[in-house]
C-alpha positions in Angstrom: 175.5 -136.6 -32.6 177.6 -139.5 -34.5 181.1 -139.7 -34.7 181.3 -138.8 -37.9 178.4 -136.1 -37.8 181.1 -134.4 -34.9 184.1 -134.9 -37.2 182.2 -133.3 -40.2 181.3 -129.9 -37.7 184.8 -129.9 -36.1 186.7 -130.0 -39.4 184.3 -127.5 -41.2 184.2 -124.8 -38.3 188.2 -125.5 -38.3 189.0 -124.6 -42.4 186.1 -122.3 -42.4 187.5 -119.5 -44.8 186.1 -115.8 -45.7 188.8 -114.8 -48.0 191.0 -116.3 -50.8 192.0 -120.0 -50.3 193.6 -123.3 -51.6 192.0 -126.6 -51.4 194.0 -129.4 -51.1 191.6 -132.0 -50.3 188.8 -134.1 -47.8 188.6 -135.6 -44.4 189.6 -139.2 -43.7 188.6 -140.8 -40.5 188.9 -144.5 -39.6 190.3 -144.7 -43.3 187.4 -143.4 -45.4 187.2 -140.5 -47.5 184.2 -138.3 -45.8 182.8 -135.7 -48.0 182.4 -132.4 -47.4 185.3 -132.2 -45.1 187.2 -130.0 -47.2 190.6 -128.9 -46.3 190.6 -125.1 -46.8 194.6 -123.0 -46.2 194.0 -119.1 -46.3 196.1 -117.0 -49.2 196.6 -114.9 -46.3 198.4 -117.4 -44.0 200.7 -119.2 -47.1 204.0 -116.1 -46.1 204.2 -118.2 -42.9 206.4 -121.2 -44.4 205.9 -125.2 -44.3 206.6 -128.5 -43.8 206.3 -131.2 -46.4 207.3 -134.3 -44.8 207.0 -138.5 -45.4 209.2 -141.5 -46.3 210.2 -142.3 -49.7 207.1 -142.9 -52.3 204.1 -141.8 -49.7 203.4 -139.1 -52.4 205.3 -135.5 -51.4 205.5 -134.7 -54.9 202.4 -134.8 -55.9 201.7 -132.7 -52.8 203.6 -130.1 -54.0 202.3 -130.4 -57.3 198.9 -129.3 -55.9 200.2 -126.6 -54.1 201.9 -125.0 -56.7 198.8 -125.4 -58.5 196.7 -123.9 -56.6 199.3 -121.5 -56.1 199.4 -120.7 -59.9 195.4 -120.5 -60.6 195.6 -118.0 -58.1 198.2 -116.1 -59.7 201.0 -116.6 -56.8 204.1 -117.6 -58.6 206.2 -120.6 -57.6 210.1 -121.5 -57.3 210.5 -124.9 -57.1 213.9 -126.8 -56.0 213.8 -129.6 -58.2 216.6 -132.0 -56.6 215.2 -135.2 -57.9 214.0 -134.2 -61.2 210.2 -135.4 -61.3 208.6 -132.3 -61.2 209.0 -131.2 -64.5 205.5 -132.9 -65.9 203.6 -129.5 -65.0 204.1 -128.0 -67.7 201.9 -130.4 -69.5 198.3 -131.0 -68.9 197.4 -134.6 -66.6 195.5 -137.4 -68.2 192.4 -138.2 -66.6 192.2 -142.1 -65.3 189.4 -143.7 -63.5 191.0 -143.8 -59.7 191.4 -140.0 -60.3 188.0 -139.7 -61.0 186.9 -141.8 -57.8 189.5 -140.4 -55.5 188.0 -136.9 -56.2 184.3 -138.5 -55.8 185.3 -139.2 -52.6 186.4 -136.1 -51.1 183.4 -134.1 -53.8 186.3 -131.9 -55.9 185.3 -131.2 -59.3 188.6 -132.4 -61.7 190.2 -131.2 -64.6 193.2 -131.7 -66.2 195.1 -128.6 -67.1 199.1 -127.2 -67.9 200.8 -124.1 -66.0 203.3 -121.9 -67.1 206.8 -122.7 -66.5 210.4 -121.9 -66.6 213.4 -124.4 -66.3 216.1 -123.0 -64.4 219.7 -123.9 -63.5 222.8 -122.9 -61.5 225.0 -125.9 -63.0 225.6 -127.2 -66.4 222.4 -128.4 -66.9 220.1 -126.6 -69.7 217.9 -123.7 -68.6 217.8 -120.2 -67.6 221.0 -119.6 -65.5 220.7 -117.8 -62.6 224.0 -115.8 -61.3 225.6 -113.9 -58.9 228.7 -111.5 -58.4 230.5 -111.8 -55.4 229.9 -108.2 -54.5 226.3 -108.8 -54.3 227.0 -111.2 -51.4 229.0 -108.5 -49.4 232.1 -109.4 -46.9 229.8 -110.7 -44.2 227.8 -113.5 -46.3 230.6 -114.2 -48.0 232.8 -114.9 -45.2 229.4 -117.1 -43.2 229.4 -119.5 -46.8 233.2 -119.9 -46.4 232.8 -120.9 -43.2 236.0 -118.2 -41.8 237.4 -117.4 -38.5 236.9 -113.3 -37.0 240.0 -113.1 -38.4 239.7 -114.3 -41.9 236.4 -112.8 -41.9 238.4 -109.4 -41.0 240.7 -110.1 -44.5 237.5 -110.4 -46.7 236.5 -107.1 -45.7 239.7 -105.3 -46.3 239.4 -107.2 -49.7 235.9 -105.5 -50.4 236.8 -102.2 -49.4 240.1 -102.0 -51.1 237.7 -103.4 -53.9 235.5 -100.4 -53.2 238.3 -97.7 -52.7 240.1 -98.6 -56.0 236.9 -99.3 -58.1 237.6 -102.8 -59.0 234.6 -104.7 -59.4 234.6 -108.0 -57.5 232.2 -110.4 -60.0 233.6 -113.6 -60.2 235.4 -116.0 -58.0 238.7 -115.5 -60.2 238.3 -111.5 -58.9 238.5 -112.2 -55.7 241.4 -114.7 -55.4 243.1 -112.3 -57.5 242.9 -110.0 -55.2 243.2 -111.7 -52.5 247.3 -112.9 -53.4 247.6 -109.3 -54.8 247.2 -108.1 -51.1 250.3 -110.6 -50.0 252.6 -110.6 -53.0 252.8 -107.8 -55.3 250.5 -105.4 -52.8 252.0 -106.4 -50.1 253.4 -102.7 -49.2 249.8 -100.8 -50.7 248.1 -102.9 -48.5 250.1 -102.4 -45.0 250.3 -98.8 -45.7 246.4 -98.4 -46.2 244.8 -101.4 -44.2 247.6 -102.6 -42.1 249.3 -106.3 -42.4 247.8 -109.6 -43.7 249.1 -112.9 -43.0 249.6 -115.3 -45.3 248.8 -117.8 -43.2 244.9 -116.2 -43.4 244.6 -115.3 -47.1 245.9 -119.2 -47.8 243.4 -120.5 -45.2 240.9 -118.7 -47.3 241.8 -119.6 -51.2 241.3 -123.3 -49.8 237.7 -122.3 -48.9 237.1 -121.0 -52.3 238.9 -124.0 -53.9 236.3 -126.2 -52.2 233.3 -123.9 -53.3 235.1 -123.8 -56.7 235.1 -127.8 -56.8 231.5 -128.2 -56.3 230.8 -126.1 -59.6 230.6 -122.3 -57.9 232.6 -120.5 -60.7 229.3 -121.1 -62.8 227.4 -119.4 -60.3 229.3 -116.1 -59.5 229.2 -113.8 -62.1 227.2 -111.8 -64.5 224.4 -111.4 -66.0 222.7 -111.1 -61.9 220.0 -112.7 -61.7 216.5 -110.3 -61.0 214.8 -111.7 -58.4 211.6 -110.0 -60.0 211.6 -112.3 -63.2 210.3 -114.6 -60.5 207.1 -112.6 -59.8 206.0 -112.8 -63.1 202.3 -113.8 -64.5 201.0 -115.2 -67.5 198.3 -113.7 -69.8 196.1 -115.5 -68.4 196.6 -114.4 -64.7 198.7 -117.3 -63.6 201.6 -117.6 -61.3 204.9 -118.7 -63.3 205.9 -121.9 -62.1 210.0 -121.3 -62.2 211.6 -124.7 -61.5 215.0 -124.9 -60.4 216.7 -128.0 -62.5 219.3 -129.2 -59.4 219.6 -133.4 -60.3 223.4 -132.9 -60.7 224.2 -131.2 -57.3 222.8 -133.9 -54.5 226.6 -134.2 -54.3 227.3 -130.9 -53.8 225.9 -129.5 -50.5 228.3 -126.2 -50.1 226.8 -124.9 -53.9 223.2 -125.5 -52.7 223.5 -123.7 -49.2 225.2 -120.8 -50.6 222.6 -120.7 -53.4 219.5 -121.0 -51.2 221.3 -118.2 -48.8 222.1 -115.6 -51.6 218.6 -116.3 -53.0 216.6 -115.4 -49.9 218.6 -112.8 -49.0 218.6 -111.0 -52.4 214.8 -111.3 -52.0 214.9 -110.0 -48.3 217.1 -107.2 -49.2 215.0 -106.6 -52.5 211.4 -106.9 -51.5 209.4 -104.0 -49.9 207.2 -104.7 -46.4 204.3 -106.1 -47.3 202.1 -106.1 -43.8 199.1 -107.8 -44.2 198.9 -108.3 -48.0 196.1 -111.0 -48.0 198.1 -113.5 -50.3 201.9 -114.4 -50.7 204.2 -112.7 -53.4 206.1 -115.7 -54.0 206.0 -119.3 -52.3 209.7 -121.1 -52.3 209.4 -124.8 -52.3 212.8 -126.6 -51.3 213.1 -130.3 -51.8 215.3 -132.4 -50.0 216.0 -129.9 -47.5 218.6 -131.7 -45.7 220.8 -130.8 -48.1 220.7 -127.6 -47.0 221.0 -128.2 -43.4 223.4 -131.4 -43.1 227.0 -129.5 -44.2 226.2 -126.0 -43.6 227.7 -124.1 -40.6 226.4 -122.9 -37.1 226.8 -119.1 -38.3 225.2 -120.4 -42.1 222.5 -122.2 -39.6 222.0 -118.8 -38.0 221.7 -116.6 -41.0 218.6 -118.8 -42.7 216.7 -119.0 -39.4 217.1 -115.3 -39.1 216.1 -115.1 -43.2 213.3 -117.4 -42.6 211.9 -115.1 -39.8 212.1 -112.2 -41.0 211.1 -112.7 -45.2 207.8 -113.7 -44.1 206.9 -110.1 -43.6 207.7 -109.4 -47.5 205.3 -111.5 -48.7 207.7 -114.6 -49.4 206.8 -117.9 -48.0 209.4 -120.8 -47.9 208.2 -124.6 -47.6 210.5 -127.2 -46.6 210.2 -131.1 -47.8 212.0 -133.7 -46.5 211.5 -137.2 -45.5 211.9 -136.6 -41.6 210.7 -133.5 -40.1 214.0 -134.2 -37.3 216.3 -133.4 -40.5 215.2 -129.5 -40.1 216.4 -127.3 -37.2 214.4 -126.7 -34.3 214.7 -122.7 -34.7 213.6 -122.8 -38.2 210.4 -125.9 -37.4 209.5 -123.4 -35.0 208.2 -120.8 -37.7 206.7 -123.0 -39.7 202.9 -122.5 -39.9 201.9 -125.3 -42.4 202.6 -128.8 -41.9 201.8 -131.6 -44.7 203.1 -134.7 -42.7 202.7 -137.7 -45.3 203.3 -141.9 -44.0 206.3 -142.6 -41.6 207.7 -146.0 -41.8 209.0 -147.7 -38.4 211.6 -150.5 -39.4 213.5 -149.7 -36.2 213.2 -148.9 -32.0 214.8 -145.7 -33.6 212.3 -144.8 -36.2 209.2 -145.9 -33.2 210.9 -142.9 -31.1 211.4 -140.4 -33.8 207.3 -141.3 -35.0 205.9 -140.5 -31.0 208.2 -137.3 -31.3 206.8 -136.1 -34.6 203.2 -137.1 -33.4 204.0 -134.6 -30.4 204.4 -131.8 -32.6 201.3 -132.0 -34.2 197.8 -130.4 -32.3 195.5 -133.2 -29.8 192.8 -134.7 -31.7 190.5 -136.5 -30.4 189.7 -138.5 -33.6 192.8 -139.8 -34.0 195.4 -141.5 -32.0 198.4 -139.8 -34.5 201.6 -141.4 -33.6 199.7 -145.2 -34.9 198.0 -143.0 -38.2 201.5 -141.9 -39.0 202.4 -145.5 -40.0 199.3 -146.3 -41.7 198.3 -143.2 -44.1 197.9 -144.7 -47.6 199.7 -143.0 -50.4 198.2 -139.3 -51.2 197.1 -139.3 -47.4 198.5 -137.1 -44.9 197.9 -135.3 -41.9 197.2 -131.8 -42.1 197.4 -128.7 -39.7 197.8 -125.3 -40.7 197.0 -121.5 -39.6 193.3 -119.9 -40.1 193.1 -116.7 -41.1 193.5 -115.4 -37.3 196.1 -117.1 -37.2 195.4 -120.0 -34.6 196.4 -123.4 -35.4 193.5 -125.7 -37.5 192.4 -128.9 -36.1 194.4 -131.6 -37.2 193.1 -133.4 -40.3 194.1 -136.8 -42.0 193.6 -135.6 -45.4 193.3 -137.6 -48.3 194.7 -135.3 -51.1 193.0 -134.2 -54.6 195.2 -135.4 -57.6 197.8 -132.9 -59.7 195.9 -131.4 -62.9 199.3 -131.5 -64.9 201.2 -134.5 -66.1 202.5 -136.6 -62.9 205.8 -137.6 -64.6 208.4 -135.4 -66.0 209.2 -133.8 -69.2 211.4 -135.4 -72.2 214.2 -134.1 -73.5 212.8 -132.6 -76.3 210.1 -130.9 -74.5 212.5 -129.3 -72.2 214.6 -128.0 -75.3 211.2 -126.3 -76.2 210.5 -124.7 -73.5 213.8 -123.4 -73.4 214.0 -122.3 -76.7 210.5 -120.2 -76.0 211.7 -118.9 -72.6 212.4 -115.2 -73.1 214.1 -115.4 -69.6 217.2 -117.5 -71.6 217.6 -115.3 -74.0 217.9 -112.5 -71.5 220.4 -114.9 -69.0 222.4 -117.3 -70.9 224.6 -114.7 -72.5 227.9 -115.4 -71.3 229.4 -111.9 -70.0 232.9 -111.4 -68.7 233.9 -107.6 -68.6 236.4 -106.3 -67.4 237.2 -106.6 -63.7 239.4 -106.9 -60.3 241.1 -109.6 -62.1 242.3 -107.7 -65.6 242.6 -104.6 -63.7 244.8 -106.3 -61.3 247.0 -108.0 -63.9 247.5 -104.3 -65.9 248.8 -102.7 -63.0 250.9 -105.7 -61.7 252.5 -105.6 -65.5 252.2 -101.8 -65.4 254.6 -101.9 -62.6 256.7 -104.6 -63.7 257.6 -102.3 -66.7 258.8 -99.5 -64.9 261.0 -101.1 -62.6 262.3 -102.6 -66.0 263.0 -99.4 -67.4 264.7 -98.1 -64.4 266.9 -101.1 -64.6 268.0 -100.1 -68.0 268.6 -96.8 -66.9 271.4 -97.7 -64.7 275.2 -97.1 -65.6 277.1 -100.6 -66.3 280.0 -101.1 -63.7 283.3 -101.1 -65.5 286.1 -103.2 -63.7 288.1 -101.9 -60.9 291.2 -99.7 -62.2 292.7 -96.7 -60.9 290.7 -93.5 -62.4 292.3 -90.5 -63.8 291.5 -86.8 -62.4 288.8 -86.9 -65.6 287.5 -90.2 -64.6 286.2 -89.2 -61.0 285.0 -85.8 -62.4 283.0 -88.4 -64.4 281.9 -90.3 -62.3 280.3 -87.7 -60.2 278.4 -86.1 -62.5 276.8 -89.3 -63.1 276.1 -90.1 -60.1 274.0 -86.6 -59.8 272.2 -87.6 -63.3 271.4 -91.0 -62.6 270.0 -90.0 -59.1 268.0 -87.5 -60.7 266.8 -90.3 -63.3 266.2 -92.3 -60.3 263.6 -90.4 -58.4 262.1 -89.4 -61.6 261.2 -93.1 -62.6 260.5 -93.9 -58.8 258.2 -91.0 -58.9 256.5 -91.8 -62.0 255.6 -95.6 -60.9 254.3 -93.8 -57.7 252.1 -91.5 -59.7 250.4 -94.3 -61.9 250.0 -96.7 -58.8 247.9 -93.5 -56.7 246.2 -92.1 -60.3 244.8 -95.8 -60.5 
């Protein structure tokens, strides 16, 4: 048997498939296309998460493209993490060119060009269908891991919440909280010791400088209402497609806190939202992150440790989350370790650095006997990468240089006044971008600060005025004492009253 008659058995019997798959492509070896060597990933295997990895320009978009087209046809809806913007184009059908046409000849894939269903999304200024918050959704405990606090701070926010809870003021906003927050160190100050015991000042200003950072990175248009339903992710066209929502992030490359804490609420709204699935067949919903490092590079040890744990444990509802980047090194160990897909596009070694981190990623990918991977790394053309993923038992495929079948959508982005379209149509913005600011921790707050303000004014008014010092007659000091008596009396009537309103609240 040839070399190539052996390749063509070892990658078939590999990406053999008896159930629902995705195609994304055909065999290369000694760098030529060989047909028939399709490369097959199970629907059944897609919950187990990803890698999508490659320098700068070796094609990563496109790759994902694919996937979420796939993805759609087979009506598995798509959240995409658009950081760089270029992946609007798939809402509009591709244009068929003659390298498409031979590229697919190639690796013997039919082609058509085709659009998918989309929605633009946004947490920031930018136009779309805003997805929100409240704070109490987050809880004290992912709060406190996004701010970043101490035991003891972390202690603080929970009094906040429960005082929150106790007193039914709804926590929504960021405004809520801080209100809340110098409430229980100013004006509170004695409510607060006599229910929860003392706070330091030293703590709740150590906090209100973590939310002033969040707040500086764009948060307050984040937390808040109308909360976002994770289900309007799930949703399916009338022609059985997957919804291809696409999170519009350009403006927030800058802002690594706002990303992290949205990619953390996200996944655990969905974690905390979605039923088990078991062994469902195909995914729910497949989470594509771009520029993952974002995530990673400024978020915290206990942050770290709360989207490994999320990552391990959402799999078994169905979601699957696929991390691109341009260096697989940029992703955690603990969270590489659960990822059962890995796309690895060209690696470019300029440096002795970038030689060491290439042999290291080569050693994370299965022996092969057809190619020698650390050198292929460097040498994959664009649209070619090296491909391993699970079967449908679960064992790891044979590791495949795989030159990739083109997008069906437009491989550029959308203009302006296509985006304004979409919008326009998306019944999802009408149902979102309703600004709604009821009332909340923060009026409710203010009401009973001035509430109490104006009874202690009253009771100032009520007090006799102290005449100058003079001798008093018989009648004078018979006076005086029946006032005293009255305006003690008036005393612990008005004390008694503020009391009242401050425990009816």
């Amino acid at each position: 048997m040839s070399k190539t008659e052996d390749f063509i058995k070892h990658i078939t019997e590999g990406y053999t498939c008896k159930g629902e798959f995705i195609t994304l492509g055909g065999g290369i070896l000694d760098g030529e296309a060989v047909p028939n060597t399709h490369v097959k990933i199970p629907l059944k295997t897609l919950n187990r998460h990803g890698l999508i990895a490659g320098a700068t320009g070796t094609g990563k978009t496109k790759t994902i493209q694919v996937l979420s087209e796939q993805l759609s046809l087979n009506g598995i809806p798509v959240l995409m993490m658009d950081i760089k913007g270029d992946f609007s184009g798939i809402a509009m059908p591709g244009e068929e060119k003659s390298f498409i046409t031979e590229r697919h000849g190639k690796i013997t894939l039919p082609y058509e060009t085709k659009a998918f269903p989309v929605e633009l999304m946004t947490i920031s200024e930018q136009n779309g269908v805003r997805l929100r918050a409240t704070v109490s959704e987050f809880g004290p405990v992912l709060f406190s891991r996004i701010l970043d606090l101490n035991d003891t701070q972390s202690g603080v926010v929970s009094i906040i919440f429960k005082y929150c809870d106790d007193n039914s003021l709804p926590l929504l906003d960021l405004k809520d909280f801080k209100k809340v927050l110098n409430y229980a160190t100013e004006e509170g100050k004695a409510e607060f010791e006599a229910e929860y015991g003392r706070i330091s000042t030293s703590s709740t200003g150590s906090i209100l400088r973590k939310i002033i950072e969040l707040e500086q990175q764009g948060a307050e248009l984040f937390f808040g209402e109308k909360s976002f339903d994770i289900q309007d992710l799930m949703r399916v066209d009338e022609n059985g497609n997957g919804y291809v929502n696409i999170m519009r992030l350009t403006d927030i490359q800058d802002k690594p806190k706002l990303f992290s804490t949205f990619m953390l609420s996200l996944l655990a709204e969905i974690y905390n939202t979605m039923p088990e699935q078991g062994d469902a067949g195909r995914p729910e919903l497949v989470i594509f992150i771009d520029e993952a490092h974002l995530i990673f590079d400024e978020a915290s040890k206990a942050l770290l440790n709360q989207i490994e744990t999320i990552v391990k444990l959402i799999r078994s509802k169905g979601i699957g989350v696929y991390f691109i980047t341009q260096n697989p090194m940029d992703v955690p160990t603990g969270v590489l370790a659960q990822l059962g897909l890995k796309i690895q596009h060209a690696l470019r070694a300029f440096t002795a650095n970038d030689r060491k981190a290439i042999k290291m990623t080569a050693e994370n990918y299965p022996d092969t006997d057809f190619y020698e991977t650390d050198e292929v790394l460097t040498s994959l053309g664009i649209g070619e990468a090296f491909v391993t993923a699970l079967s449908e038992k679960g064992t790891p495929t044979p590791l495949v240089a795989t030159m990739m079948r083109a997008p069906m959508s437009r491989m550029d982005v959308l203009t302006e006044s296509e985006i304004e379209v979409s919008i326009a149509k998306s019944k999802l913005a009408k149902k979102y971008n309703e600004v709604l600011d009821r009332e909340s921790a923060y009026e409710l707050l203010n009401k009973k600060i001035a509430e109490a303000q104006e009874v202690a004014a009253e009771q100032e008014a009520e007090k006799p005025t102290r005449k100058a010092k003079e001798e008093p007659s018989t009648t004078e000091v018979i006076g005086k004492s029946i006032t005293k008596v009255v305006t003690s009396a008036s005393f612990i009537r008005g004390a008694f009253g503020l009391l009242m309103k401050m425990f009816k609240r």
